[in-house]
TILOLO-529249 format. One record per atom (N, C-alpha, C): residue number from 1; atom name; x, z, y. Coordinates in steps of 0.1 Angstrom, whole numbers. Layout:
<pts>
+-------+-------+-------+-------+-------+
| vexse | zalum |     X |     Z |     Y |
+-------+-------+-------+-------+-------+
|   NUM |    CA |     X |     Z |     Y |
...
+-------+-------+-------+-------+-------+
</pts>
This chain:
<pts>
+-------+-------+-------+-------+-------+
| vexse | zalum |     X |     Z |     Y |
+-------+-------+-------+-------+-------+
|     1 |     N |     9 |     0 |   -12 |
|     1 |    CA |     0 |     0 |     0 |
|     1 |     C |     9 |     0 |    12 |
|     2 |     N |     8 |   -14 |    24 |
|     2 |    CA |    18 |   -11 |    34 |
|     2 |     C |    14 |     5 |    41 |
|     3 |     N |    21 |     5 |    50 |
|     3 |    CA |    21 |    14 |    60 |
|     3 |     C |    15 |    11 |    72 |
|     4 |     N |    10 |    15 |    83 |
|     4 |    CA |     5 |    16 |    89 |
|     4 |     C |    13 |     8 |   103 |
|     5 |     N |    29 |    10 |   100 |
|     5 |    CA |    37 |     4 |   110 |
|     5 |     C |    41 |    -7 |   106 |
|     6 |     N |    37 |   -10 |    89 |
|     6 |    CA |    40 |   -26 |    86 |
|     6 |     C |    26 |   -34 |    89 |
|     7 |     N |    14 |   -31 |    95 |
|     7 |    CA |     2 |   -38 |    96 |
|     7 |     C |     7 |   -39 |   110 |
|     8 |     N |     7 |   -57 |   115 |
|     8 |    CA |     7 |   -57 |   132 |
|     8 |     C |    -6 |   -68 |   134 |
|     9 |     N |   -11 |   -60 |   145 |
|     9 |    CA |   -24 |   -64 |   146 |
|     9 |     C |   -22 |   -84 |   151 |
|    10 |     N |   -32 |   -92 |   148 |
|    10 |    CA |   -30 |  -101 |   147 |
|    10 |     C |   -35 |  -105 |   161 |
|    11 |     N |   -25 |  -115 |   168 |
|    11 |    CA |   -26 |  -117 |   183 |
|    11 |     C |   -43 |  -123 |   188 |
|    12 |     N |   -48 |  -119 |   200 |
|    12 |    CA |   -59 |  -127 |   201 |
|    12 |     C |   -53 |  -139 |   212 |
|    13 |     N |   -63 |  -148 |   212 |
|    13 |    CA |   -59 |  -160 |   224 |
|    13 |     C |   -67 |  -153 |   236 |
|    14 |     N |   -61 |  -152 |   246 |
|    14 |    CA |   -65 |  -151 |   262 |
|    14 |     C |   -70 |  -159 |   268 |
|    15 |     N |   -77 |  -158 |   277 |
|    15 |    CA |   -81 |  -168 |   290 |
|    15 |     C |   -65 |  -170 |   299 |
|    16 |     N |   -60 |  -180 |   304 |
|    16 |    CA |   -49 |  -181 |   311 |
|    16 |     C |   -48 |  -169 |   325 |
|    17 |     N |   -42 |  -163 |   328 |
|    17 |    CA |   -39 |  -152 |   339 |
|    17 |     C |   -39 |  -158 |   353 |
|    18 |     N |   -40 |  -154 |   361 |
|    18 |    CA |   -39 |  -160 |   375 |
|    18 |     C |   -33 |  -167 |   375 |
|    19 |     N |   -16 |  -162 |   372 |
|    19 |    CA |     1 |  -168 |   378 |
|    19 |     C |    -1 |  -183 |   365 |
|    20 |     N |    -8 |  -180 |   352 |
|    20 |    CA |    -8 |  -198 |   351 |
|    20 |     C |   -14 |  -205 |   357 |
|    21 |     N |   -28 |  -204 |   359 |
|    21 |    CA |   -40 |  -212 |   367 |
|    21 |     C |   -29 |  -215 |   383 |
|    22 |     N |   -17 |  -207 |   386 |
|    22 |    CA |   -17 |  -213 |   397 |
|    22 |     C |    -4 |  -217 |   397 |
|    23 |     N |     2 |  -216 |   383 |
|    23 |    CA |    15 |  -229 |   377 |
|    23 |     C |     9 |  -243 |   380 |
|    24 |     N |    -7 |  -240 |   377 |
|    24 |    CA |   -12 |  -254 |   371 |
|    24 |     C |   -14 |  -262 |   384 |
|    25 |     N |   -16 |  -255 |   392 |
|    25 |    CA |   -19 |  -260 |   402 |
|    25 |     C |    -7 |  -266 |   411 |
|    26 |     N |     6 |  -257 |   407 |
|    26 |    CA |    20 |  -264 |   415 |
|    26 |     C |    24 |  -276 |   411 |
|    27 |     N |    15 |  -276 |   394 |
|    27 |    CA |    19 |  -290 |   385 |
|    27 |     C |    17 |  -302 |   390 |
|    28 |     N |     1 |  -300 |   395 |
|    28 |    CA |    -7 |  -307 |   400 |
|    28 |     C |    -1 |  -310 |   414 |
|    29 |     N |     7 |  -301 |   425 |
|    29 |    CA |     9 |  -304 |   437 |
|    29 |     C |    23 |  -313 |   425 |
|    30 |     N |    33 |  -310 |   425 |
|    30 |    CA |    48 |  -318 |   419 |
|    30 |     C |    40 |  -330 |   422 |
|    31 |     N |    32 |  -331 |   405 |
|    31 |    CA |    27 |  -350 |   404 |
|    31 |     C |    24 |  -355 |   413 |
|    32 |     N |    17 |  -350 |   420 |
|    32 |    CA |     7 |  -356 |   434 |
|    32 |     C |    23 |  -359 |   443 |
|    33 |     N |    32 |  -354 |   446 |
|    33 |    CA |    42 |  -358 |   455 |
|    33 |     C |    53 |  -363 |   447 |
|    34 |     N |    49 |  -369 |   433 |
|    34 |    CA |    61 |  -377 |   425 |
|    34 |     C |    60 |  -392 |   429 |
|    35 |     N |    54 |  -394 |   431 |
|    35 |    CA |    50 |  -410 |   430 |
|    35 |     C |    39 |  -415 |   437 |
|    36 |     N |    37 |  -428 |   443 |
|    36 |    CA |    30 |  -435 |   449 |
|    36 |     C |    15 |  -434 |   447 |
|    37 |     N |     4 |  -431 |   449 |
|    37 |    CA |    -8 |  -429 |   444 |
|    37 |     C |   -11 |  -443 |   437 |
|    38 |     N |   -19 |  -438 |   426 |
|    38 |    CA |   -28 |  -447 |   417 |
|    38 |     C |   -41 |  -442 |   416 |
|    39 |     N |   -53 |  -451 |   418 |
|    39 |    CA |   -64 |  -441 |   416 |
|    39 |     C |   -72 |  -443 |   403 |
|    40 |     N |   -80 |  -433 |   401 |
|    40 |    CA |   -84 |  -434 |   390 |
|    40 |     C |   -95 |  -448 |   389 |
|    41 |     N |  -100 |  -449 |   374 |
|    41 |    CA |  -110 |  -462 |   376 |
|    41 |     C |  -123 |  -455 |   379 |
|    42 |     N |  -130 |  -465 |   388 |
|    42 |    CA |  -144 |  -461 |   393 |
|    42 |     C |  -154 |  -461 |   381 |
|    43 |     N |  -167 |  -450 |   381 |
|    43 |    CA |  -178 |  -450 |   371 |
|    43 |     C |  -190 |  -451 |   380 |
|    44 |     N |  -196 |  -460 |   371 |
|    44 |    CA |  -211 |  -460 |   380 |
|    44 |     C |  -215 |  -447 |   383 |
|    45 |     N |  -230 |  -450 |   388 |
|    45 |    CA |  -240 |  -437 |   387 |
|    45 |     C |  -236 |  -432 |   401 |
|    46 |     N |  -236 |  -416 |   407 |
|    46 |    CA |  -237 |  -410 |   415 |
|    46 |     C |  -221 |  -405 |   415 |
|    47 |     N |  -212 |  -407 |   410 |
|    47 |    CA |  -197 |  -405 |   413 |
|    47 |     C |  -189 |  -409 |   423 |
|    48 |     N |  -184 |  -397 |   429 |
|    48 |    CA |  -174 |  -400 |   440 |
|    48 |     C |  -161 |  -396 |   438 |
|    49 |     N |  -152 |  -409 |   441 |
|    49 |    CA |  -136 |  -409 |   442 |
|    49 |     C |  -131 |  -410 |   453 |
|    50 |     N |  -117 |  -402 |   452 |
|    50 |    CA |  -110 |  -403 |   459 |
|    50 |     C |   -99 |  -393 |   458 |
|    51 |     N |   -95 |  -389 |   472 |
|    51 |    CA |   -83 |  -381 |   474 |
|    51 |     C |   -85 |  -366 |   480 |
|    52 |     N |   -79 |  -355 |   474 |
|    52 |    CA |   -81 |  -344 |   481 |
|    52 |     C |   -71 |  -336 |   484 |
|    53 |     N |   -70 |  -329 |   497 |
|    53 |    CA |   -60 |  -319 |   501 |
|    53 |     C |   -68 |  -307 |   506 |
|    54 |     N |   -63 |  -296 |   497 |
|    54 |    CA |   -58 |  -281 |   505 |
|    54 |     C |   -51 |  -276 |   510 |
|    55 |     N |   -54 |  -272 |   523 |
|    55 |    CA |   -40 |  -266 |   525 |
|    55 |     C |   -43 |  -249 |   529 |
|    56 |     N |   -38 |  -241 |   525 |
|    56 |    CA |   -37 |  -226 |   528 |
|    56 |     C |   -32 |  -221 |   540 |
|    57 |     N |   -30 |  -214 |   552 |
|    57 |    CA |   -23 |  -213 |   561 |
|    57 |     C |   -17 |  -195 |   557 |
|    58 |     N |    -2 |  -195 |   558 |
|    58 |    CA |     4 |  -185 |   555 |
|    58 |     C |    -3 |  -170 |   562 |
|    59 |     N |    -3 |  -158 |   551 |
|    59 |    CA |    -8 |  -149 |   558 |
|    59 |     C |     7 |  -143 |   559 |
|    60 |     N |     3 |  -121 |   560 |
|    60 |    CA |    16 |  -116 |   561 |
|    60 |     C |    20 |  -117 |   552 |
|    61 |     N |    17 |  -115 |   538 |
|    61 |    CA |    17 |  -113 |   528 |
|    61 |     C |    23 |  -125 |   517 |
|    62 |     N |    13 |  -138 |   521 |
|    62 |    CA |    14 |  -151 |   515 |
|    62 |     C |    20 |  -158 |   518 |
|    63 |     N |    32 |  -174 |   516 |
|    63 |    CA |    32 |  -185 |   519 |
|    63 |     C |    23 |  -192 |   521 |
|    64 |     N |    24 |  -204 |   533 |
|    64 |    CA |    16 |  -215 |   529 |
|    64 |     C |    14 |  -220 |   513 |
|    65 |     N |     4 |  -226 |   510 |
|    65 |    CA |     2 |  -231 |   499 |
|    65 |     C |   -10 |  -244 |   498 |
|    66 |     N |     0 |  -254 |   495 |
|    66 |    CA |    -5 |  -270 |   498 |
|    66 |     C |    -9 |  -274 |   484 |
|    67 |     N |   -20 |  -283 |   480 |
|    67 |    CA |   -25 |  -288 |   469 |
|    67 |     C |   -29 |  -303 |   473 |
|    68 |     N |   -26 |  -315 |   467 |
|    68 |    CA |   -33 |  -329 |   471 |
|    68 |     C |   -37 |  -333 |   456 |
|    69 |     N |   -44 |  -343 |   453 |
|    69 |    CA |   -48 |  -346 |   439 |
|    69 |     C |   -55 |  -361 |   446 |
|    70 |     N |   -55 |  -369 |   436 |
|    70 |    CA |   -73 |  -378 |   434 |
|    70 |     C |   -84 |  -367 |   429 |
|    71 |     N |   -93 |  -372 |   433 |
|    71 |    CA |  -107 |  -371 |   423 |
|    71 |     C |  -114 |  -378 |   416 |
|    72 |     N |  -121 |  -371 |   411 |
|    72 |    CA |  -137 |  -378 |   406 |
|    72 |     C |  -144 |  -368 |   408 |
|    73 |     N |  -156 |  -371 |   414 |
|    73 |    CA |  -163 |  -358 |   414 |
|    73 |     C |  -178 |  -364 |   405 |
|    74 |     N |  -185 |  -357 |   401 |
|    74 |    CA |  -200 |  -362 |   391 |
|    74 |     C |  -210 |  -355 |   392 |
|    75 |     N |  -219 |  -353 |   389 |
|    75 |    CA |  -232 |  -344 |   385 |
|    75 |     C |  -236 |  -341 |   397 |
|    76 |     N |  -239 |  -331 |   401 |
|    76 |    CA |  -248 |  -320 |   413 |
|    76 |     C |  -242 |  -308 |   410 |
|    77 |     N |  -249 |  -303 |   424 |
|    77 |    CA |  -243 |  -287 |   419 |
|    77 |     C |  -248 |  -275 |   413 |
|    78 |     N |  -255 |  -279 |   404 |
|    78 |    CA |  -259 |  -274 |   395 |
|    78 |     C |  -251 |  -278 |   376 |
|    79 |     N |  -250 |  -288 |   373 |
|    79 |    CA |  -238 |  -291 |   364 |
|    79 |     C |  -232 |  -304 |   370 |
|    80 |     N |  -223 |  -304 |   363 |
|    80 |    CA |  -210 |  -315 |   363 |
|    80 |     C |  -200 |  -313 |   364 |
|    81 |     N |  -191 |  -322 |   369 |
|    81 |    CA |  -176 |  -321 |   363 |
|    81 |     C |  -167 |  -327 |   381 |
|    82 |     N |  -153 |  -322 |   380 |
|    82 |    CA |  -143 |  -323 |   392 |
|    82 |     C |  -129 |  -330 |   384 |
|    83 |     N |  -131 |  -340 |   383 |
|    83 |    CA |  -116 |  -343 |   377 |
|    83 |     C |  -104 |  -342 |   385 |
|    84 |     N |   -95 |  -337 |   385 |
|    84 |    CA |   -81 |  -339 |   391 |
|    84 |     C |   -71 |  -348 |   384 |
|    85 |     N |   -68 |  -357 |   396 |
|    85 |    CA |   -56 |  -371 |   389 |
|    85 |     C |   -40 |  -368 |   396 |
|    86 |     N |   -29 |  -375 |   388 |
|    86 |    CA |   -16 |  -367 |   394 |
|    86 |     C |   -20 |  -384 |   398 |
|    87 |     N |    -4 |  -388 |   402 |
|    87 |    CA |    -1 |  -400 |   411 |
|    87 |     C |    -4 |  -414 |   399 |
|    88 |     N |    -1 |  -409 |   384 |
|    88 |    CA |    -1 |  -419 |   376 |
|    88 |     C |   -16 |  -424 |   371 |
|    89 |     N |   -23 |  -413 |   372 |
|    89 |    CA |   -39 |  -416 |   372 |
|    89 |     C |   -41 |  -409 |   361 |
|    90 |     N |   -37 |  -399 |   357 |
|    90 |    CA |   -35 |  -389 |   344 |
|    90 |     C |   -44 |  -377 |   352 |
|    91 |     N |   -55 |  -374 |   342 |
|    91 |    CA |   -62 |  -359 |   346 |
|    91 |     C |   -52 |  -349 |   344 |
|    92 |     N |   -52 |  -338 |   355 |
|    92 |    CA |   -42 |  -328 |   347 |
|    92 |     C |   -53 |  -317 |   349 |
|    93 |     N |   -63 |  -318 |   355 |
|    93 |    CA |   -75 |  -304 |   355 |
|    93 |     C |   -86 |  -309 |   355 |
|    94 |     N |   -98 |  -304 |   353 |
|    94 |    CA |  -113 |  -305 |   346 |
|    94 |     C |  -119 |  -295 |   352 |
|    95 |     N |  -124 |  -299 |   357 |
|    95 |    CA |  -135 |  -283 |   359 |
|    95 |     C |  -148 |  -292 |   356 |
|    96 |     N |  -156 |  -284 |   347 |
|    96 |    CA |  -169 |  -283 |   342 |
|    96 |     C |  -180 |  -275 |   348 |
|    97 |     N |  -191 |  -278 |   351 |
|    97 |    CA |  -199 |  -267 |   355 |
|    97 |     C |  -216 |  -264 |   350 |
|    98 |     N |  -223 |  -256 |   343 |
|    98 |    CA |  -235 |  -261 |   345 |
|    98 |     C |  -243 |  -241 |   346 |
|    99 |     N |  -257 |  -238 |   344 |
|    99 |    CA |  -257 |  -225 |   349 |
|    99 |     C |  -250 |  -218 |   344 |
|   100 |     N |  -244 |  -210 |   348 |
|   100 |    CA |  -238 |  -194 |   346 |
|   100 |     C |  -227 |  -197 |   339 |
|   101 |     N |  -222 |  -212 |   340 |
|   101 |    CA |  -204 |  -209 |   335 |
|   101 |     C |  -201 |  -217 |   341 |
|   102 |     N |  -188 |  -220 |   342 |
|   102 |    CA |  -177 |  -224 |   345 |
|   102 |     C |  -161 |  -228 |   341 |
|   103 |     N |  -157 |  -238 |   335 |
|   103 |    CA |  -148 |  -239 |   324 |
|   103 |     C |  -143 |  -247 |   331 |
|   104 |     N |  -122 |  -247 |   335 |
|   104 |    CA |  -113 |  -252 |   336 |
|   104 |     C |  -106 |  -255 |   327 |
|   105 |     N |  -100 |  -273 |   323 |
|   105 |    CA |   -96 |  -274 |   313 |
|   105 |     C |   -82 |  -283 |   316 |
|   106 |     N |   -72 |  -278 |   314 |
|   106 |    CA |   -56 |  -285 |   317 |
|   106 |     C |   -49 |  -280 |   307 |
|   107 |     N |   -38 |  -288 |   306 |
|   107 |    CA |   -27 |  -292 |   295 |
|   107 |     C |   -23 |  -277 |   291 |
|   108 |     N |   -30 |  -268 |   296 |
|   108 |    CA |   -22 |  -251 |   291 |
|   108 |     C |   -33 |  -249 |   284 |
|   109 |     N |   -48 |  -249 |   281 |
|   109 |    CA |   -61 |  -248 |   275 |
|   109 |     C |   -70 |  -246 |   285 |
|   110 |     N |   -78 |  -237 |   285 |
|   110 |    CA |   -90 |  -239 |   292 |
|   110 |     C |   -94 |  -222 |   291 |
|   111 |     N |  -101 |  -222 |   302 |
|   111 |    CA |  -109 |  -211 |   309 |
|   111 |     C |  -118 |  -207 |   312 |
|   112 |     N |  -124 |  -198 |   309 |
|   112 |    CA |  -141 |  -200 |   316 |
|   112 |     C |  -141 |  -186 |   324 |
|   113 |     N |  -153 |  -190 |   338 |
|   113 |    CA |  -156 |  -182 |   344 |
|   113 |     C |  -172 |  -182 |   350 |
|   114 |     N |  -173 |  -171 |   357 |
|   114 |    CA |  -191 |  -174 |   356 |
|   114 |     C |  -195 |  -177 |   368 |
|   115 |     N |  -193 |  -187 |   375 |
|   115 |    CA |  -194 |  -196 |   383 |
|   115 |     C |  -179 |  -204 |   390 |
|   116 |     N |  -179 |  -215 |   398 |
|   116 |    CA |  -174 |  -222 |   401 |
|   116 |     C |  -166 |  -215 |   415 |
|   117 |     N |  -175 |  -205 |   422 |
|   117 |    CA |  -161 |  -198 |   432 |
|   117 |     C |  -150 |  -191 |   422 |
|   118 |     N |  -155 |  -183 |   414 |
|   118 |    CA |  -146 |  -179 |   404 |
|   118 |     C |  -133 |  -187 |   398 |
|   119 |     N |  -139 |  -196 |   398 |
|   119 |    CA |  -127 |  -206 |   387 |
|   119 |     C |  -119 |  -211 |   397 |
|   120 |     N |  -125 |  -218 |   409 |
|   120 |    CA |  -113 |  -220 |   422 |
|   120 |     C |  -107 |  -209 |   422 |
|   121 |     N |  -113 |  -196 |   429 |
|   121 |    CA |  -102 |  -188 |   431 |
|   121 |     C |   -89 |  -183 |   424 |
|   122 |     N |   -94 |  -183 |   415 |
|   122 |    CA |   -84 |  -181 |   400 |
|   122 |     C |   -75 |  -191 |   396 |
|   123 |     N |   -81 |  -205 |   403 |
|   123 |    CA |   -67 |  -213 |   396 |
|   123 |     C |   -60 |  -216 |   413 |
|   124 |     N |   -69 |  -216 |   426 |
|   124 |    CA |   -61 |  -221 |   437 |
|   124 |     C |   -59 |  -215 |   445 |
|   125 |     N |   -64 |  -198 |   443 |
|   125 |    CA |   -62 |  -180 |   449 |
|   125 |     C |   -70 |  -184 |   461 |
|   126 |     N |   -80 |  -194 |   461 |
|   126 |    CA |   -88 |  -193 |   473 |
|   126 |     C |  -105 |  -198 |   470 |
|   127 |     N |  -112 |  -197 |   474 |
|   127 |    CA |  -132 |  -201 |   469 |
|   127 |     C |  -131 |  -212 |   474 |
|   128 |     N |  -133 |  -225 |   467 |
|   128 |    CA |  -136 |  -235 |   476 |
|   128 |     C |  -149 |  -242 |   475 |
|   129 |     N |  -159 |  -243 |   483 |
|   129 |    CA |  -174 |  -244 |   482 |
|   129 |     C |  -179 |  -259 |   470 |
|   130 |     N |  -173 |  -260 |   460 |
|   130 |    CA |  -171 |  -275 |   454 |
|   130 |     C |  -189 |  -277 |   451 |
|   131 |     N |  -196 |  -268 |   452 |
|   131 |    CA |  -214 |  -273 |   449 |
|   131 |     C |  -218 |  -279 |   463 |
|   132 |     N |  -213 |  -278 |   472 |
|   132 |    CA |  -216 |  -282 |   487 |
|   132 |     C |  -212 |  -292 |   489 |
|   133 |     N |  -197 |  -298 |   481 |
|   133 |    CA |  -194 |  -308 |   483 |
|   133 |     C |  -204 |  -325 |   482 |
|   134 |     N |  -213 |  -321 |   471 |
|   134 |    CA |  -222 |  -329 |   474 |
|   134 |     C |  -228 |  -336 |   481 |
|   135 |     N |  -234 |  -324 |   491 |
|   135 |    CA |  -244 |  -327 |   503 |
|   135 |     C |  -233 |  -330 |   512 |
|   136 |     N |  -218 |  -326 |   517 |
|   136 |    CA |  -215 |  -323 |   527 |
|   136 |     C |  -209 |  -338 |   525 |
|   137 |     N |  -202 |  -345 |   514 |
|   137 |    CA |  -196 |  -358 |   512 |
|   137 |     C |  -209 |  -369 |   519 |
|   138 |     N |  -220 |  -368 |   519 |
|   138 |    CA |  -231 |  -374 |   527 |
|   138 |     C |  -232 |  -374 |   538 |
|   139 |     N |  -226 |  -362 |   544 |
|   139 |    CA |  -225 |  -359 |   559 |
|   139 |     C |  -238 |  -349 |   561 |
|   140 |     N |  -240 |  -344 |   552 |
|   140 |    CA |  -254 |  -331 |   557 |
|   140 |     C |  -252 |  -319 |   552 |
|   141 |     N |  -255 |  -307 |   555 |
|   141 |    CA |  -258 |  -295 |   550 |
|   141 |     C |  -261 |  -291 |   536 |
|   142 |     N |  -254 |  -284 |   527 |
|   142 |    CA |  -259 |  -279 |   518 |
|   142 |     C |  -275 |  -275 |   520 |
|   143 |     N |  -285 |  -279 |   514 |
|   143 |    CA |  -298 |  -274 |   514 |
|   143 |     C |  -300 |  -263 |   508 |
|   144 |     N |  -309 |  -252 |   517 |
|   144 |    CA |  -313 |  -242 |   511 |
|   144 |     C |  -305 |  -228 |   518 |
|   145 |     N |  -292 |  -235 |   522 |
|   145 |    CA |  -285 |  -221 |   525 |
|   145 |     C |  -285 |  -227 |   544 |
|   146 |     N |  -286 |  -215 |   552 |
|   146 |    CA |  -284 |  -216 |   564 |
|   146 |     C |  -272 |  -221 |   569 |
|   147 |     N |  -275 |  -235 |   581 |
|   147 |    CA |  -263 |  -240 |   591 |
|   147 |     C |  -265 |  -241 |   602 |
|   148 |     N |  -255 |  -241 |   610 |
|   148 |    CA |  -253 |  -242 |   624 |
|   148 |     C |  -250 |  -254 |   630 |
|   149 |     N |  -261 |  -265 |   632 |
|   149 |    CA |  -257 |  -281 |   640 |
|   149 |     C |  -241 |  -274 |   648 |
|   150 |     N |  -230 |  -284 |   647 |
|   150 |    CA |  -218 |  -291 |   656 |
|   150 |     C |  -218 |  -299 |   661 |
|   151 |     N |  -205 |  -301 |   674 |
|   151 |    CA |  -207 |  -314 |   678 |
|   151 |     C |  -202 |  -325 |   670 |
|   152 |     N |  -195 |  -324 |   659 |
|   152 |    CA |  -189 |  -334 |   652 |
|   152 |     C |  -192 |  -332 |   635 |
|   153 |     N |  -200 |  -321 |   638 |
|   153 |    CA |  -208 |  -321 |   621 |
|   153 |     C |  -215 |  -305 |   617 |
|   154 |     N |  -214 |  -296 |   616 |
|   154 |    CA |  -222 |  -287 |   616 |
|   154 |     C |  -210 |  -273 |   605 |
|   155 |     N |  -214 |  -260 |   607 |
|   155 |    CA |  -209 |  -251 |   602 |
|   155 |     C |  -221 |  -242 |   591 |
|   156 |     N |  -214 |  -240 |   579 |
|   156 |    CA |  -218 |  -235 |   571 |
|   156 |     C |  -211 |  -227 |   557 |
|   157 |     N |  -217 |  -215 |   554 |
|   157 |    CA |  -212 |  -207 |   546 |
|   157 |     C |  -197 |  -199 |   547 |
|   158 |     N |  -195 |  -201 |   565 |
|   158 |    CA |  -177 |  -195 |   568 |
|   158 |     C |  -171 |  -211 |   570 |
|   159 |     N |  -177 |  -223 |   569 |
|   159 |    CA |  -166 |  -233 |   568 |
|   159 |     C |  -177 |  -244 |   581 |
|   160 |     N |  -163 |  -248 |   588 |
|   160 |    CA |  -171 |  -257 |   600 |
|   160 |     C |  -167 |  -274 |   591 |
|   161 |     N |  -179 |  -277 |   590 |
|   161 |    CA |  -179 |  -293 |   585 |
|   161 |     C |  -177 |  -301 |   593 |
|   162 |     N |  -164 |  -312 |   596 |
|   162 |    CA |  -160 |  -321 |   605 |
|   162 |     C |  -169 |  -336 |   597 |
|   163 |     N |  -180 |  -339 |   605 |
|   163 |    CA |  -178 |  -353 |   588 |
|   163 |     C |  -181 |  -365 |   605 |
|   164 |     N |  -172 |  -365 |   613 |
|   164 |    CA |  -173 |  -377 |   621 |
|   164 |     C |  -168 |  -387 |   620 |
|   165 |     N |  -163 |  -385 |   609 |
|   165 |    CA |  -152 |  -397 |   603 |
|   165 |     C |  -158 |  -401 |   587 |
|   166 |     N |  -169 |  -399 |   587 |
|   166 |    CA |  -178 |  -401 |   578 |
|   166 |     C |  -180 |  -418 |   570 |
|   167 |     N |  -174 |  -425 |   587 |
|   167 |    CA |  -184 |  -440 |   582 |
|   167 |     C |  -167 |  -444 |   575 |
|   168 |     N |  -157 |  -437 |   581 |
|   168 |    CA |  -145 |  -442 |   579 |
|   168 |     C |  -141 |  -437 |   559 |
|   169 |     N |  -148 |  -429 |   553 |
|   169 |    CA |  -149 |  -422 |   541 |
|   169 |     C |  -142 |  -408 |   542 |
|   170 |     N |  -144 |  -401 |   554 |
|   170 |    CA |  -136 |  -387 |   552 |
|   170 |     C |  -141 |  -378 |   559 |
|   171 |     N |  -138 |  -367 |   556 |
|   171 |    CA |  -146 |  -358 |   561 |
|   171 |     C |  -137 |  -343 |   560 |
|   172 |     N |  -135 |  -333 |   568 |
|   172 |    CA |  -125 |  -322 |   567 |
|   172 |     C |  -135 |  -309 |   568 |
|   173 |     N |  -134 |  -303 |   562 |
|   173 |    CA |  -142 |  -287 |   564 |
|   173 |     C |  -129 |  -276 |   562 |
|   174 |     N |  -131 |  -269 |   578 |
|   174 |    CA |  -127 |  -256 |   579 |
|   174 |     C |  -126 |  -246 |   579 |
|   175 |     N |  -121 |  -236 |   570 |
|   175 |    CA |  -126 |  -224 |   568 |
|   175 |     C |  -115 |  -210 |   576 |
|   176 |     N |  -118 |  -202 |   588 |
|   176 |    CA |  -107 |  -200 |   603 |
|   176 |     C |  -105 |  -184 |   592 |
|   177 |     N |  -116 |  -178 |   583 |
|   177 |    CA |  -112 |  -167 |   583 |
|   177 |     C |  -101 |  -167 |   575 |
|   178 |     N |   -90 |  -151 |   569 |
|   178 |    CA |   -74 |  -150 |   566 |
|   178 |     C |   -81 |  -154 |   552 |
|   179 |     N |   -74 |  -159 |   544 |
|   179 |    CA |   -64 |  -168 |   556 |
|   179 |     C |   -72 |  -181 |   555 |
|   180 |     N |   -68 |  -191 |   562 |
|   180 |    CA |   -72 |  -202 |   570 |
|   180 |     C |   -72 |  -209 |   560 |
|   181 |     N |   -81 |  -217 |   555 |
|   181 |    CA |   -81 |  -229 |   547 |
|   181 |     C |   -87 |  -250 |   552 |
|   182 |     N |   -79 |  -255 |   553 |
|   182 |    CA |   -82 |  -268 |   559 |
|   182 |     C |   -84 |  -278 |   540 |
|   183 |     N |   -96 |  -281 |   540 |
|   183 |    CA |  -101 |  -293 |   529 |
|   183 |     C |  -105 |  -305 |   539 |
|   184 |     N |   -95 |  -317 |   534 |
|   184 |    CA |   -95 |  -329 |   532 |
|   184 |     C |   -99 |  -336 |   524 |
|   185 |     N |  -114 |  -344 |   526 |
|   185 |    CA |  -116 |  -352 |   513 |
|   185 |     C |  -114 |  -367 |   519 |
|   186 |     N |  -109 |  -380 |   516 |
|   186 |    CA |  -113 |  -391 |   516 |
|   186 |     C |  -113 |  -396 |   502 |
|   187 |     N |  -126 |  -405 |   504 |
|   187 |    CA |  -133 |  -411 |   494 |
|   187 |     C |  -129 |  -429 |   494 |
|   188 |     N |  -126 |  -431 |   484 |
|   188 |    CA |  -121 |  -443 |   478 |
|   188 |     C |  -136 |  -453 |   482 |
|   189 |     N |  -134 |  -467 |   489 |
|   189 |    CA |  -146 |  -475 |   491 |
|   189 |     C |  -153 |  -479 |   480 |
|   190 |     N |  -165 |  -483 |   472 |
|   190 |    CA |  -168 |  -492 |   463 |
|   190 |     C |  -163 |  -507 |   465 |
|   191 |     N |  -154 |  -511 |   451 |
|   191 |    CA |  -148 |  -523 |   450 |
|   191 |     C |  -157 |  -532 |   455 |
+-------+-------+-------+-------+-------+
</pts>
């Protein structure tokens, strides 16, 4: 009969820890600044491509911290999916979404959380409104939740929506409180 110090308990698999989710994300910054962009191939239906930047503004505490990628973005915000592309047109992140979960999936495994602020914050240490992105890539207000008309697009949920450059395919939303976050989307034209 072994002993008690010859039984070792058998390892479980983890959800990835912050400091990977935001390895994954430096991965994602490298590719994105390896090489020339390539975009991904377009899909019918209600999908939007293109290019995205975050950028973080240093606290006392933090560095700056910069992210660029392609997209795909799909579904509503209620379910669908966020593809991230490096320069060669290779997914390196997935985010999934539909009620009450939230599952990140890149080259380290995959993660679930129970919603979609959750899963940004955990893989890019900051909430980024990606259910809003919907309405707001349109140039309008998330519905349902309160906004403030702008002169160049309107503020909502802590983030001021620039979309005056809308017709041009881009659009920036601001977020002033610590720390400061600036999202860049431009959207790739239909061929």
């Amino acid at each position: 009969m072994p002993t008690a110090a010859a039984i070792a308990p058998v390892p479980k698999r983890v959800a990835p820890g912050p400091w990977q989710l935001r390895r994954l994300a430096a991965v994602v910054v490298a590719c994105a600044l390896g090489g020339c962009a390539v975009q991904p191939p377009r899909s019918a239906g209600d999908t939007v491509v293109g290019r995205l930047s975050v950028l973080v503004a240093a606290t006392d505490t933090e560095p700056a911290r910069a992210f660029s990628a392609g997209f795909e973005l799909r579904g509503d915000p209620d379910a669908g999916r966020l593809d991230l592309f490096a320069p060669t047109g290779t997914v390196v992140a997935r985010a999934i979404w539909q009620p009450g979960l939230a599952q990140l999936e890149a080259g380290q495994g995959s993660a679930r959380f129970a919603d979609l602020g959750e899963l940004t914050l955990r893989a890019l240490g900051e909430r980024l409104p990606v259910e809003a992105l919907f309405d707001w890539l349109q140039g309008r207000p998330w519905p349902g939740v309160p906004h403030t008309p702008r002169p160049q697009g309107f503020a909502q949920e802590g983030w001021d929506v620039d979309v005056s450059a809308l017709t041009r395919g881009s659009i920036v939303a601001r977020r002033d409180s610590r720390p400061a976050v600036t999202l860049r989307l431009r959207m790739t034209p239909d061929p």
